[in-house]
TIVO-2410 file (N, C-alpha, C; in nm, 3 decimals):
# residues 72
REC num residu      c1      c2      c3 atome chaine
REC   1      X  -4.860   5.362  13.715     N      A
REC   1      X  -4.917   5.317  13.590    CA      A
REC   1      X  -4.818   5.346  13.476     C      A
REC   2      X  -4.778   5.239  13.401     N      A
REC   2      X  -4.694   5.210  13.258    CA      A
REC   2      X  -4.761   5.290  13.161     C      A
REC   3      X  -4.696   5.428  13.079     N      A
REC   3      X  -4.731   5.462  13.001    CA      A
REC   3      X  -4.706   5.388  12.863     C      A
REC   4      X  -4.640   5.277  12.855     N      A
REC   4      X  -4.635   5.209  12.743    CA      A
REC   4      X  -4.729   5.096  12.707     C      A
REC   5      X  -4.778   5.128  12.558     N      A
REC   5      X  -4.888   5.074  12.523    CA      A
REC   5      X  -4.864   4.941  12.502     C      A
REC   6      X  -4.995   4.857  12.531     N      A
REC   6      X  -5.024   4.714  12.486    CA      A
REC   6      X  -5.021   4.720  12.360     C      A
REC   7      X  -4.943   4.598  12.306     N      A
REC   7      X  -4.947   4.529  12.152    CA      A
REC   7      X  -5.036   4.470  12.122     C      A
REC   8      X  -5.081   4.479  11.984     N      A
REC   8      X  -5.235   4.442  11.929    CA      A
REC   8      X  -5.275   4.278  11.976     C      A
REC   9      X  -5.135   4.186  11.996     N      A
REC   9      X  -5.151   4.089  11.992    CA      A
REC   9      X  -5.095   4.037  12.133     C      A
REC  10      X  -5.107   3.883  12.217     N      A
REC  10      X  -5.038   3.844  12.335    CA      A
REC  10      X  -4.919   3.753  12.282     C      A
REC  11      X  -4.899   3.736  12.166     N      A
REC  11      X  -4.804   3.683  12.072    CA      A
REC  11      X  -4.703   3.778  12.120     C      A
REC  12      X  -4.642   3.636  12.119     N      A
REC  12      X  -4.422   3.751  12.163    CA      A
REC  12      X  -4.327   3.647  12.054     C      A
REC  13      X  -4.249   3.740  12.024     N      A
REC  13      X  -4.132   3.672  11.957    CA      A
REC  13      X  -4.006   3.768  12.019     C      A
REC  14      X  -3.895   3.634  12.015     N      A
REC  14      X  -3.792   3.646  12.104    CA      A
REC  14      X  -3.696   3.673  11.969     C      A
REC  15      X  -3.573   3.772  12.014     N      A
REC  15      X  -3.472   3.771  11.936    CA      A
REC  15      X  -3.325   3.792  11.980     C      A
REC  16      X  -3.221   3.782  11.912     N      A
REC  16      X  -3.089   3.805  11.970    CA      A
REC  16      X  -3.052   3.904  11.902     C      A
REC  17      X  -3.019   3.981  11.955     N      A
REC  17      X  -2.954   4.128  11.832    CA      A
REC  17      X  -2.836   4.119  11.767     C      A
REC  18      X  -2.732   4.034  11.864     N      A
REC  18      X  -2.656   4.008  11.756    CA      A
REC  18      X  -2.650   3.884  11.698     C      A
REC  19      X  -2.743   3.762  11.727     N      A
REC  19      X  -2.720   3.630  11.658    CA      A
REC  19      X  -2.833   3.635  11.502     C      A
REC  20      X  -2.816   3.547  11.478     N      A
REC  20      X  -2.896   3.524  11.331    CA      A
REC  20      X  -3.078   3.537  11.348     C      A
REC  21      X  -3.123   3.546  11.444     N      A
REC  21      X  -3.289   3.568  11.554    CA      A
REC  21      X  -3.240   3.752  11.498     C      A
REC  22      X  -3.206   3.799  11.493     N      A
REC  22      X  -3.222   3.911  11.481    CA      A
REC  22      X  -3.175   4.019  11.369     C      A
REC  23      X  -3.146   3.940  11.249     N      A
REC  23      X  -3.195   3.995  11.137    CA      A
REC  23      X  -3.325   4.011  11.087     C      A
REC  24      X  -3.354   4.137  11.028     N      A
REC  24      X  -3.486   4.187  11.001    CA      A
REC  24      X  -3.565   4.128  10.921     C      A
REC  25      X  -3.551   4.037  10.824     N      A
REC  25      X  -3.587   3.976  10.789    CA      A
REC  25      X  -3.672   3.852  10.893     C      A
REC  26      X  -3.605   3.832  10.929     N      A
REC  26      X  -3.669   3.708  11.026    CA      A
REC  26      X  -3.726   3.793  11.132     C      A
REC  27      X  -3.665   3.897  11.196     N      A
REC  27      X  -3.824   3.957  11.287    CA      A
REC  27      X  -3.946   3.981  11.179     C      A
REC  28      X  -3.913   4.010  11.116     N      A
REC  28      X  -4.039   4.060  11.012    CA      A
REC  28      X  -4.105   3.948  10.965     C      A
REC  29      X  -4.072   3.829  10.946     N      A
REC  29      X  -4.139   3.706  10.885    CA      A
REC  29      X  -4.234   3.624  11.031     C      A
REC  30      X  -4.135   3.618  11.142     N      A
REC  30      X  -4.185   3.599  11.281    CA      A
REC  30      X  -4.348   3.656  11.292     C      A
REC  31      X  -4.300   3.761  11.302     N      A
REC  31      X  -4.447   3.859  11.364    CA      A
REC  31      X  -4.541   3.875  11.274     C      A
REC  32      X  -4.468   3.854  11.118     N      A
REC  32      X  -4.621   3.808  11.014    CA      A
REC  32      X  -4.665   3.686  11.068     C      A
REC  33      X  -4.606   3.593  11.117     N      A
REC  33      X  -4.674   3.428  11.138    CA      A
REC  33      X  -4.732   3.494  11.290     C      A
REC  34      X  -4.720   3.534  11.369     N      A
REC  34      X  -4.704   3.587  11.483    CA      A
REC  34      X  -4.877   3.645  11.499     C      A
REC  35      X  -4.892   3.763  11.363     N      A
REC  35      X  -5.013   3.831  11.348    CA      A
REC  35      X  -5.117   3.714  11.250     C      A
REC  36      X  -5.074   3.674  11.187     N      A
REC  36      X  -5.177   3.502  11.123    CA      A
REC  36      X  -5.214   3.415  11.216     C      A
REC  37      X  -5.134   3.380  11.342     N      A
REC  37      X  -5.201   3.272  11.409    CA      A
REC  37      X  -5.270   3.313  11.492     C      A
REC  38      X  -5.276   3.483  11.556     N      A
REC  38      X  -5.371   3.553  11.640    CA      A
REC  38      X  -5.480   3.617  11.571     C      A
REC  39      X  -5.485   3.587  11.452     N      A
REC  39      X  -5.632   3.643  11.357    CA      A
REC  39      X  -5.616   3.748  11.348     C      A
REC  40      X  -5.513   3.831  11.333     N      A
REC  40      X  -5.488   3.941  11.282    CA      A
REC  40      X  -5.391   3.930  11.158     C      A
REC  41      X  -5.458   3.849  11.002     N      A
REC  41      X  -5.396   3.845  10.920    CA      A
REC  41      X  -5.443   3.996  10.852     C      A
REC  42      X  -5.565   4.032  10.895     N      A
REC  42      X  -5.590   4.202  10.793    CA      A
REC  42      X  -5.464   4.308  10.828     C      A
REC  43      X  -5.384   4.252  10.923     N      A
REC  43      X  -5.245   4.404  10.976    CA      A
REC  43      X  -5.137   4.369  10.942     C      A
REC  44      X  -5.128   4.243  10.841     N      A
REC  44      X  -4.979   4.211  10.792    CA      A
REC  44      X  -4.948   4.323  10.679     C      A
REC  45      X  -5.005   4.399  10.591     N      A
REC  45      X  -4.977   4.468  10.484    CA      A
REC  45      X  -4.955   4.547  10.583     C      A
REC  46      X  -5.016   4.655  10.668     N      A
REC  46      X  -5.007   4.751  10.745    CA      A
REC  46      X  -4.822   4.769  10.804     C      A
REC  47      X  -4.831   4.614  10.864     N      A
REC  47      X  -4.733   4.560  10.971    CA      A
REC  47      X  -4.627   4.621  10.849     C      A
REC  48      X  -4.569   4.500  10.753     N      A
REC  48      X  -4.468   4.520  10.667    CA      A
REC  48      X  -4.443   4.653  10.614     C      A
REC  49      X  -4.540   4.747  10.611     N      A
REC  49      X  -4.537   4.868  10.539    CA      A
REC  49      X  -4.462   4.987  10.637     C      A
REC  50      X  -4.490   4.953  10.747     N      A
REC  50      X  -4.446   5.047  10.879    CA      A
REC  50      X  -4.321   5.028  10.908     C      A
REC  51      X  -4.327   4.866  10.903     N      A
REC  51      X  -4.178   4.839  10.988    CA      A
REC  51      X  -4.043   4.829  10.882     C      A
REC  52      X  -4.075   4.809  10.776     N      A
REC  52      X  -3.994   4.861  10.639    CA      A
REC  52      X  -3.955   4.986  10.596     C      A
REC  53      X  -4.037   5.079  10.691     N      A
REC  53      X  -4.041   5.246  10.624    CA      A
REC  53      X  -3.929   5.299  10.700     C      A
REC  54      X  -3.817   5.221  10.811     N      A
REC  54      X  -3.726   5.301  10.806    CA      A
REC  54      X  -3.635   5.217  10.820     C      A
REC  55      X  -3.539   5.260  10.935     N      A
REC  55      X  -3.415   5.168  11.008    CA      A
REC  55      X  -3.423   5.042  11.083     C      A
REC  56      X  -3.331   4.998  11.088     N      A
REC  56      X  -3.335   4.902  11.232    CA      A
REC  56      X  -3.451   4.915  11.333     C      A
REC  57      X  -3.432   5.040  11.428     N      A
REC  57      X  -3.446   5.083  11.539    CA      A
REC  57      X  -3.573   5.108  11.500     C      A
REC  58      X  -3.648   5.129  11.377     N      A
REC  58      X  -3.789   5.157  11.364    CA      A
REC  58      X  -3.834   5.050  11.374     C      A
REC  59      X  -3.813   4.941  11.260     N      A
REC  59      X  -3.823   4.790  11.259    CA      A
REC  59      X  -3.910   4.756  11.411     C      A
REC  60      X  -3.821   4.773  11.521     N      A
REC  60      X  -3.838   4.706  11.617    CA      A
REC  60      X  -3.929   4.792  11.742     C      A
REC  61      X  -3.946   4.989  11.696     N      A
REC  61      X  -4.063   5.046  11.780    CA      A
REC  61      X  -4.169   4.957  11.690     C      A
REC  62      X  -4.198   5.008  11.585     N      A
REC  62      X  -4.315   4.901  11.500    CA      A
REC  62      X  -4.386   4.754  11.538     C      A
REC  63      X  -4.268   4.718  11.540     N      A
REC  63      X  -4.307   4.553  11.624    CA      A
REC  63      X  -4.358   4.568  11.734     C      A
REC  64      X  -4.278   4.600  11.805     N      A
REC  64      X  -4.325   4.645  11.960    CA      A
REC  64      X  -4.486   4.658  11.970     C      A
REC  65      X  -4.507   4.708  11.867     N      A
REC  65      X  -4.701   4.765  11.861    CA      A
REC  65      X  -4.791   4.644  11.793     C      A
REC  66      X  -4.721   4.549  11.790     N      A
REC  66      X  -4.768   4.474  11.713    CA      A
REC  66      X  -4.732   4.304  11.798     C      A
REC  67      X  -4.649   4.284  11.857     N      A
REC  67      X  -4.621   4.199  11.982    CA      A
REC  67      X  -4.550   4.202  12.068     C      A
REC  68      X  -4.504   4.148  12.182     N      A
REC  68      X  -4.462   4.121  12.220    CA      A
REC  68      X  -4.314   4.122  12.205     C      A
REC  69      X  -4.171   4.212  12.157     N      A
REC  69      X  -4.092   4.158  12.113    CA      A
REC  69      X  -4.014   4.144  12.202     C      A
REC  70      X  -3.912   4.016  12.243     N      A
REC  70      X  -3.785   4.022  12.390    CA      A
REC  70      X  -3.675   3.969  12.336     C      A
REC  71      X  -3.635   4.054  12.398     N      A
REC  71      X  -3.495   4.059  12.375    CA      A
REC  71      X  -3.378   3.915  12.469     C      A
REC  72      X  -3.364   3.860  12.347     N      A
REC  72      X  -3.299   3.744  12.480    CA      A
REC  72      X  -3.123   3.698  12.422     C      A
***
């Protein structure tokens, strides 16, 4: 059994870490449209507030809790 938790949503967004898919900006705009089309528009303030509060590497535990994110 996977101790890693399910994301609020079955919504995934794909990114490239080093192509233009993977500036933070655009993960962060993604997974707001991401959390709006799964009816979880009440966790976008939440969402932006968390995944803004640090680095990169937070950015993307944050997301993680929030969809689906792969790495491609």
């Amino acid at each position: 059994m996977s101790n890693e938790k399910k994301p609020l949503t079955d919504e995934t967004v794909e990114f490239e870490p080093t192509g233009p898919t993977g500036n933070a900006y655009w993960i962060l705009g993604m997974t707001t449209r991401a959390l709006k089309r799964s009816g979880h528009a009440d966790q976008v303030e939440e969402y932006n507030r968390r995944a803004t509060s640090g680095n990169y590497d937070n950015l993307l535990a944050v997301t993680r809790e929030y969809v689906n994110l792969v790495e491609v």
